[in-house]
Backbone as numpy.savetxt, mean C-alpha at the origin, in Angstrom:
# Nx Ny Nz CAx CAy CAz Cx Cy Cz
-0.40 -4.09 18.03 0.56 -3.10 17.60 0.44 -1.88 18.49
1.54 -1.38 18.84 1.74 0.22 19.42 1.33 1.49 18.86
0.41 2.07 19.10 0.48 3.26 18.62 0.74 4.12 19.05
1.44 5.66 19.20 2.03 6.59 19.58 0.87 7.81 18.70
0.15 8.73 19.14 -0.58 10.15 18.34 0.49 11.34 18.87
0.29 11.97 17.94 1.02 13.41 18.65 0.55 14.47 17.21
0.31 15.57 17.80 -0.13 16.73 17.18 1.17 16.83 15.83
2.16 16.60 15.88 3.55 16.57 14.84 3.45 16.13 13.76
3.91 16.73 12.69 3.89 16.17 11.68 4.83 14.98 11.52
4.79 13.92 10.94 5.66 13.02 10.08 6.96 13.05 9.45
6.88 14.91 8.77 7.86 15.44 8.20 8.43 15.99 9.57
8.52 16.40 10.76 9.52 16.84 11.42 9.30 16.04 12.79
9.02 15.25 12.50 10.04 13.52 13.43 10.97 12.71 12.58
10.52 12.69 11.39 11.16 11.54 10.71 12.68 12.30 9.69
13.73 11.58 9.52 14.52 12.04 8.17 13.56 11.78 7.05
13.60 12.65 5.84 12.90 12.33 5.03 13.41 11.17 4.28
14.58 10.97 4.20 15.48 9.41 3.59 14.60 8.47 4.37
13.82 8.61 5.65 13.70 7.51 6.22 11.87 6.90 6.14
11.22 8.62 5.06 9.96 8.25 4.97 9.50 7.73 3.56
8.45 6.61 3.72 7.70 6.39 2.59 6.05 6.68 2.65
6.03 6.89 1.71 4.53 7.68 1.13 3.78 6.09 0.43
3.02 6.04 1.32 2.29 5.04 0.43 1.16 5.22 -0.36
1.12 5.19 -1.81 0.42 5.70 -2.56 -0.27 4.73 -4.17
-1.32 4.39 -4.03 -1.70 3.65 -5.55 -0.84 4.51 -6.97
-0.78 5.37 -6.48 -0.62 5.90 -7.90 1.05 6.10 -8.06
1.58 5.30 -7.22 3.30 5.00 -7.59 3.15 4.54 -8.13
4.72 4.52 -8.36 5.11 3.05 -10.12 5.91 2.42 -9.29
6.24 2.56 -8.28 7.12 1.78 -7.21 6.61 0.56 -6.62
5.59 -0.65 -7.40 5.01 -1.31 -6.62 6.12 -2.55 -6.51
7.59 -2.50 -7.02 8.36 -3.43 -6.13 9.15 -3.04 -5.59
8.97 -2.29 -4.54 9.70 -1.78 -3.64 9.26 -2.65 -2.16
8.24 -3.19 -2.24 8.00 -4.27 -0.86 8.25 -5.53 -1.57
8.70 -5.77 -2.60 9.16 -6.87 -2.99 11.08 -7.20 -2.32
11.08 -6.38 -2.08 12.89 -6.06 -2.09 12.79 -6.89 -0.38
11.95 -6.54 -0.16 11.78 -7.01 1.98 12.68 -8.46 1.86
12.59 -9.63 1.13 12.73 -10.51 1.02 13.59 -10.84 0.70
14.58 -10.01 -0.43 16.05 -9.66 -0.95 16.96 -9.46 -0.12
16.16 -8.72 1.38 17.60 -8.31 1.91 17.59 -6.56 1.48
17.15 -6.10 0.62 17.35 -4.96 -0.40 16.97 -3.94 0.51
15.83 -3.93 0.77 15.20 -2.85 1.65 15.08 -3.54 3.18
15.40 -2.31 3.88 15.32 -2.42 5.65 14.04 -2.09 6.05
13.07 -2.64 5.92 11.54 -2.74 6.55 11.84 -1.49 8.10
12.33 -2.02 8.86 12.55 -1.79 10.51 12.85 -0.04 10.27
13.93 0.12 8.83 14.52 1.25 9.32 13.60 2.42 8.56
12.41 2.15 7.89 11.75 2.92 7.22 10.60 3.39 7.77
10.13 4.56 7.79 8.23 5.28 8.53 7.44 5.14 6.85
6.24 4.45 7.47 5.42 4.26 6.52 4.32 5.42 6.54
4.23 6.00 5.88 2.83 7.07 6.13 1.64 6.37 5.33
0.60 5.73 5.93 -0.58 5.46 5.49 -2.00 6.04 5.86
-2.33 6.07 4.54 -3.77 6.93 4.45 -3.62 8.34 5.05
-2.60 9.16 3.80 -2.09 10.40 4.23 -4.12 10.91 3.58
-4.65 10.85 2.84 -5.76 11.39 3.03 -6.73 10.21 3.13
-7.93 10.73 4.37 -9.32 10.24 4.50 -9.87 11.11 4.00
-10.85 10.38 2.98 -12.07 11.06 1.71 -12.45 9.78 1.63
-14.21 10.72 0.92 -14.54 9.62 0.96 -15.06 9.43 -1.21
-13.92 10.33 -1.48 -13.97 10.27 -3.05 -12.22 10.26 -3.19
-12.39 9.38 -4.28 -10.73 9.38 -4.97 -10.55 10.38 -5.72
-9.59 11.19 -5.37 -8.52 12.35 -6.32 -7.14 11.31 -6.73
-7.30 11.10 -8.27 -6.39 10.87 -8.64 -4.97 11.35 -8.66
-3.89 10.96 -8.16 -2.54 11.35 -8.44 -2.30 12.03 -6.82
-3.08 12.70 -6.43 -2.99 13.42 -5.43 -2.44 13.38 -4.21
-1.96 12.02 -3.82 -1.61 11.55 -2.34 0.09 11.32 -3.08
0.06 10.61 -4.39 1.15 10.92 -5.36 1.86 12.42 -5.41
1.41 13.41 -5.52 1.83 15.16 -6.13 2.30 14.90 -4.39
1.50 14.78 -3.05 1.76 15.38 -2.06 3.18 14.93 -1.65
3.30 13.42 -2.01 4.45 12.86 -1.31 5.67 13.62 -2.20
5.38 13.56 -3.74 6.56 14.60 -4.09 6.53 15.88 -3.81
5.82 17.11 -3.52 5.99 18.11 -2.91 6.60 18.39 -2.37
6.88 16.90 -0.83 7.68 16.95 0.28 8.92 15.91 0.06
9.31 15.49 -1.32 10.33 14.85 -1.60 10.56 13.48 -0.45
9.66 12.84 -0.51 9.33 11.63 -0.42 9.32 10.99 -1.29
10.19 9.47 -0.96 10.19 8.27 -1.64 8.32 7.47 -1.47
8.07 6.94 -3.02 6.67 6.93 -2.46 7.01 5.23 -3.10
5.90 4.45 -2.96 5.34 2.80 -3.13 4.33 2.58 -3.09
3.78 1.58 -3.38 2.31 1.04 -3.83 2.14 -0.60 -3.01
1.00 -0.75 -2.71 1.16 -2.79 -2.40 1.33 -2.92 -4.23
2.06 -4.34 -4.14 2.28 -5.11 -4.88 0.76 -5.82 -5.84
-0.03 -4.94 -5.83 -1.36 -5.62 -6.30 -1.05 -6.07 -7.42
-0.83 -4.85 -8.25 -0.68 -5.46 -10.15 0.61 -6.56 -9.89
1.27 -6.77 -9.20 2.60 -8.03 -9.45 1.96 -9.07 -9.00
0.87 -9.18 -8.08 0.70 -10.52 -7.46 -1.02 -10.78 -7.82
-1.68 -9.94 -8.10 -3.54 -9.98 -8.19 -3.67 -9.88 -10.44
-4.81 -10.52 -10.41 -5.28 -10.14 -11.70 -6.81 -9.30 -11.58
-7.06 -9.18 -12.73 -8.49 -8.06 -12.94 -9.62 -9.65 -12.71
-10.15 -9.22 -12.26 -11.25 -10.51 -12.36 -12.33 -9.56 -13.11
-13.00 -10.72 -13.98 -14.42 -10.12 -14.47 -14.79 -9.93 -13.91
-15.93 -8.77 -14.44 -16.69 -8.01 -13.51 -18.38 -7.41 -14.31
-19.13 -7.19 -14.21 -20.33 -6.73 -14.87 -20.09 -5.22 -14.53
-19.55 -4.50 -13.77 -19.17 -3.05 -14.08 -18.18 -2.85 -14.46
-17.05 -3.87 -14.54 -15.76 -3.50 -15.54 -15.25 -2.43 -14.48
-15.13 -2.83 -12.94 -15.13 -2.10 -11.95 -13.43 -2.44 -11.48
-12.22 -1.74 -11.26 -11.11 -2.56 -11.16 -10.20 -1.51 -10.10
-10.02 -1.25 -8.83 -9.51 0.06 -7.41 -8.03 -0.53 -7.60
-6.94 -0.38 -7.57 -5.87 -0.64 -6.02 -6.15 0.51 -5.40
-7.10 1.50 -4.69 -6.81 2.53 -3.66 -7.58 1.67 -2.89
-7.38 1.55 -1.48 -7.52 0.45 -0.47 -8.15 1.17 0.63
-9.00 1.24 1.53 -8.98 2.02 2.90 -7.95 1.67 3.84
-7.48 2.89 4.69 -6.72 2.83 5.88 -6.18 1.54 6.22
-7.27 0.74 7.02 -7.82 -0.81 7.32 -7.30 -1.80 6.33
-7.37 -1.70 5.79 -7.21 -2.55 4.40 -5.82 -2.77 4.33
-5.12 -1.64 4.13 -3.27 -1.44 3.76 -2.74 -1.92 4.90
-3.29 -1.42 6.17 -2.93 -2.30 7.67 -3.01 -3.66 7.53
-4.26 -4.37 7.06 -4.36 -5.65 7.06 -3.21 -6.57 6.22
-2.98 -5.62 4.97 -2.13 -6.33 4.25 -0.77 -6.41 4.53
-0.30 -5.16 5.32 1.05 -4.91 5.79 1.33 -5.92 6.82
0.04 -5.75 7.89 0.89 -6.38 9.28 0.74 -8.40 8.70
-0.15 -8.57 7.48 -0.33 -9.86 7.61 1.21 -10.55 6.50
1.20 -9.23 5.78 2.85 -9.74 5.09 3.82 -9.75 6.59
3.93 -9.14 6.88 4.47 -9.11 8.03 4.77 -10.49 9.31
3.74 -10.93 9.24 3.30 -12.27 10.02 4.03 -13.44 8.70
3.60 -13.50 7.70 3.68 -14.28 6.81 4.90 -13.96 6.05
5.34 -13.05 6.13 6.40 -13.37 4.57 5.64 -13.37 3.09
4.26 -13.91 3.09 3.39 -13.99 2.03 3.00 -12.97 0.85
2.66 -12.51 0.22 2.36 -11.13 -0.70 1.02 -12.05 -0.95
0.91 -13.30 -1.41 -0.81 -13.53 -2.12 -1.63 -13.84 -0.55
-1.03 -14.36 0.62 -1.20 -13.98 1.99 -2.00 -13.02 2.70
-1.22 -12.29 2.21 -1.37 -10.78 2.45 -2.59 -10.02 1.69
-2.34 -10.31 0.55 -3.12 -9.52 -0.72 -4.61 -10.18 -0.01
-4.63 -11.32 -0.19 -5.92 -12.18 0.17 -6.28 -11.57 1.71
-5.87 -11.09 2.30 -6.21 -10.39 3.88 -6.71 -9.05 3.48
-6.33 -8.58 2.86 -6.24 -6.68 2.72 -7.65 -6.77 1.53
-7.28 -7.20 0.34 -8.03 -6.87 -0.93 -9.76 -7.54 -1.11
-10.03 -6.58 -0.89 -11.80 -6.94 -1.28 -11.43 -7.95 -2.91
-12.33 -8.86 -2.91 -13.35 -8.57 -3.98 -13.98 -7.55 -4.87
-14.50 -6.57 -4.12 -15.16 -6.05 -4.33 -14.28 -4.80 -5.08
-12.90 -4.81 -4.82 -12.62 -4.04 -5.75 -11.68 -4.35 -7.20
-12.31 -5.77 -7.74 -12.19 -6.30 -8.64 -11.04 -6.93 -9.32
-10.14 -7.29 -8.41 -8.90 -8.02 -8.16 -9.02 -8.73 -7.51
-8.45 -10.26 -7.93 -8.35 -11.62 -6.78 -6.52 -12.39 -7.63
-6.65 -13.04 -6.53 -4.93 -13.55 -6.75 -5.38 -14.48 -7.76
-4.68 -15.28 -8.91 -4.51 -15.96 -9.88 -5.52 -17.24 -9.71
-4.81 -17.56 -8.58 -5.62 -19.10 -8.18 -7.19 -18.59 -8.18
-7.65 -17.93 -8.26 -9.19 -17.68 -7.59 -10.17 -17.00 -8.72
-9.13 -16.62 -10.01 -9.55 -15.88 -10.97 -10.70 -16.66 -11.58
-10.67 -18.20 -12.23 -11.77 -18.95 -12.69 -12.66 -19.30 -11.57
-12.91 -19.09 -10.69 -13.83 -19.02 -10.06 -15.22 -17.87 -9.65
């Protein structure tokens, strides 16, 4: 993949119609479901991922920022396509690292897939596995 850096913000390259905020704490998690519909234009949209590196979760917060700046925001599809797997800490994330949301994007991307995908991006470890894998 290409990458381009520049000192600029996001907000004054992009139309804001044309940015999405990617954020766990949307309710928008079928909005990458639509890719497949026809519904949504993948090509014509800027994805902003991992608007904050921390290394603690603030709830809502990457959420409040994208509305601040009146951004359309979305989530991966975890809760539509993953279940809670048991766990002995009753331990259960969708907030993903950087890496992670990349993995899952560019491998939907390759694939067409969402459990594909999910299965590329999503630890274990943060206490979600796709259906098939749950009794195990």
């Amino acid at each position: 993949f290409k990458m381009d850096t520049t000192p600029e913000s996001y907000l004054d390259l992009f139309p804001l119609d044309a940015i999405v905020y990617l954020t766990p704490d949307s309710e928008n998690g079928k909005y990458f479901t639509c890719f497949r519909q026809g519904r949504t234009r993948a090509k014509d949209k800027v994805y902003v991922l991992g608007g904050l590196v921390d290394e603690s979760i603030h709830k809502q917060l990457t959420l409040r920022r994208a509305r601040e700046q009146s951004l359309q925001t979305a989530r991966l599809p975890i809760r539509e396509y993953m279940v809670k797997a048991p766990n002995a800490r009753n331990y259960h994330s969708e907030t993903l690292a950087i890496n992670q949301v990349f993995d899952v994007l560019s491998t939907y991307y390759e694939t067409r897939s969402w459990p594909a995908a999910l299965r590329a991006g999503v630890s274990s470890g943060k206490g979600y596995v796709l259906p098939d894998t749950a009794e195990q």
